[in-house]
C-alpha positions, 0 to 999 in steps of 0.5 A, a space after each residue: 343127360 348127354 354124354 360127348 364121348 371122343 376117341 383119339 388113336 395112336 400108336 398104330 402099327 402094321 396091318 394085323 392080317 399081317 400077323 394072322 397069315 404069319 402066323 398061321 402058316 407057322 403053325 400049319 407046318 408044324 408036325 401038329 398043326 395049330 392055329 394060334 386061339 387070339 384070332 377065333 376073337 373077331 367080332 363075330 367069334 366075340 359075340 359067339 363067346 359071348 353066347 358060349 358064357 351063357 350056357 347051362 354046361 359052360 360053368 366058369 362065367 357064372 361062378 366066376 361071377 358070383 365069386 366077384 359078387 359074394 365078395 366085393 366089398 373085400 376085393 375092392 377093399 384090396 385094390 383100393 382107391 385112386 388106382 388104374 386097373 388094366 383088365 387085359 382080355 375085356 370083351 364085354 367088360 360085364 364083370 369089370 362093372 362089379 369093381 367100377 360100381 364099387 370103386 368110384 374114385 378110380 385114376 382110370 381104367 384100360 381096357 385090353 383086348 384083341 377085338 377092336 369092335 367089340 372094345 370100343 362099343 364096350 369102352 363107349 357104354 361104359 362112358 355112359 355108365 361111368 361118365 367121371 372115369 377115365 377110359 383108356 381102351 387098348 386094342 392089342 395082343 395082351 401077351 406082347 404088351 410094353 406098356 400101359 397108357 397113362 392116366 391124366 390123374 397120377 394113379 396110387 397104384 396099378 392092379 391088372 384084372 385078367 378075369 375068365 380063366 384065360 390063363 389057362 390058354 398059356 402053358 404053364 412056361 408061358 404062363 409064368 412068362 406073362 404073368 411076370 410082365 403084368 409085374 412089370 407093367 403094374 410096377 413095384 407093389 402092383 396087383 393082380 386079380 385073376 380068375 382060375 378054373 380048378 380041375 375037376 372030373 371029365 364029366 364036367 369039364 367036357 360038356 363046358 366044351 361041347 356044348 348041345 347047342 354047337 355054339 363052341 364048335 361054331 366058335 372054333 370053326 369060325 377061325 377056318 371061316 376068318 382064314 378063308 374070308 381075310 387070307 384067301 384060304 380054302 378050308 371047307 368047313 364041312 370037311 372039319 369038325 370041333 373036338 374038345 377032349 381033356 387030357 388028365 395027364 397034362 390037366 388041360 382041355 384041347 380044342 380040336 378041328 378034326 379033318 373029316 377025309 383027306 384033303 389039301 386046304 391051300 393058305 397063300 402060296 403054301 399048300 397043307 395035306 390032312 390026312 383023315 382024323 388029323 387035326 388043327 388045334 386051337 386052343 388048350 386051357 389049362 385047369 390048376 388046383 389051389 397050390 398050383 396056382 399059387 406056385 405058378 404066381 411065385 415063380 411069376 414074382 407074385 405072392 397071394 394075399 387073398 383067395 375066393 372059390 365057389 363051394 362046389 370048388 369049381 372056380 377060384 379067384 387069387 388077388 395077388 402083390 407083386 413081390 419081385 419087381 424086375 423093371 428091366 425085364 422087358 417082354 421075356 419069352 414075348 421078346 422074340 415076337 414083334 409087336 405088330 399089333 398095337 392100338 391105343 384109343 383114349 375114351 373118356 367123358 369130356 362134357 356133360 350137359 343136363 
């Protein structure tokens, strides 16, 4: 059996390196400096991830997994039939593929991610694998998203899927922020189903991100290596090293590219000093308890219907209904930001031949 898959675009907007040198300037002039996390997901940091969600101390993407596994028939009882579900942060999609098996009779799937590359190949073998479903990719910063794609079949409902605990990249104002625009996107009565990491002891959450085999310092010291090869930066990755401590008091980890010695790393036409031990941070995921989540969610506009944790209380999963639907709240706190970056691909099997 043949598939014919096409690929139409729209909605193209202004380069994207655009946004990274802006960007990133801002947050090397800050008293501490930053780097915003969305650009480590480029093809090769995606694939890095990918390798990272494998291994023996990174727990999150088995536990999550076997969360959706132990408890399908129930979830996809929630979400139910002839709806569109938005899974914003896609990658691979290996997780969405538990919710396509079991709800044949989907209106469409939108996949969301910032790797361009990574979704389309993703969006592709998921047209092979589900030749009768819609697939809609969108290539976007999920935090200044407007709008979802529309399905050729009128959806019963929309639930969004926002798995991997990458709420927690968010602080919590900026958490409620987002999670109230996934209201608004989904619309009256829609849902959510997210994965949450829990808090737990150092001893854990620690080695999750300093792995043995340095695939997560890799990860974090490609967003130097993205700077130099598509913004003429001249970081010396030798001069940085990744560090990822937990802070208990603010409950989250925080990723770190410490500089080595003192040293003068031009980006543009701006010139950063680090002094010995100063760092860059790339990254903070915030960990939640049970009932901090679920407080989080209301201050969103959601309520929680239904959750799932693994027994040792390492991961949980929240399907939640949106109970406060504002639709003139646009994109929030997200307004101030212009959406320079926003790509629609619509996917779909259009033939089939034996």
């Amino acid at each position: 059996m043949n598939s014919t898959i096409s690929f139409s675009q729209s909605m193209v907007s202004a380069p994207y390196d655009d946004d990274f040198l802006y960007e990133a300037i801002e947050g090397l002039s800050r008293p501490q400096k930053t780097l915003p996390c969305k650009f480590l997901y480029d093809e090769e940091g995606s694939r890095l991830f990918d390798e990272i969600c494998e291994l023996e101390e990174y727990y999150p993407t088995r536990t999550e997994d076997q969360i959706l596994r132990d408890n399908i028939f129930e979830i996809t009882g929630l979400i139910g039939p002839e709806c569109r579900l938005a899974e914003f942060g896609s990658g691979s999609s290996t997780k969405t593929r538990h919710l396509l098996t079991h709800l044949p009779n989907m209106a469409g799937y939108v996949p969301i991610d910032i790797s361009g590359p990574q979704l389309f190949k993703s969006a592709a073998r998921l047209a092979k694998e589900f030749p009768g479903l819609e697939i809609n990719p969108l290539e976007a910063d999920y935090g200044e998203i407007s709008e979802l794609p529309n399905t050729v079949r009128k959806p019963k409902g929309t639930v969004a899927f926002f798995p991997g605990s990458t709420i927690g990249n968010f602080d919590p104002v900026a958490a409620v922020a987002f999670l109230r625009n996934i209201g608004r996107l989904c619309g009256r009565d829609g849902g959510l189903l997210i994965g949450v990491d829990l808090k737990k002891p150092r001893c854990i959450l620690e080695p999750a991100y300093n792995d043995r085999k340095g695939i997560t310092a890799r990860f974090n010291l490609g967003i130097l290596a993205r700077a130099n090869r598509e913004l003429g930066a001249d970081f010396d990755l030798s001069a940085f090293r990744h560090h990822a401590p937990y802070n208990e008091t603010l409950g989250r980890i925080e990723m770190h590219l410490v500089s080595e010695r003192a040293q003068v790393v031009t980006l543009g036409s701006r010139k950063f000093r680090f002094q010995k031990g100063e760092y860059i941070t790339t990254e903070h995921s915030y960990k939640y308890t049970r009932s901090g989540f679920a407080g989080l969610a209301w201050k969103a506009g959601f309520e929680v219907v239904k959750y799932w944790e693994d027994s040792d209380h390492f991961f949980g999963i929240s399907f939640l209904r949106v109970r406060e639907f504002k639709p003139a709240k646009m994109l929030l706190d997200f307004e101030e930001k212009p959406r320079r970056h926003l790509r629609n691909s619509v996917v779909k099997s259009v033939a089939m031949t034996a």
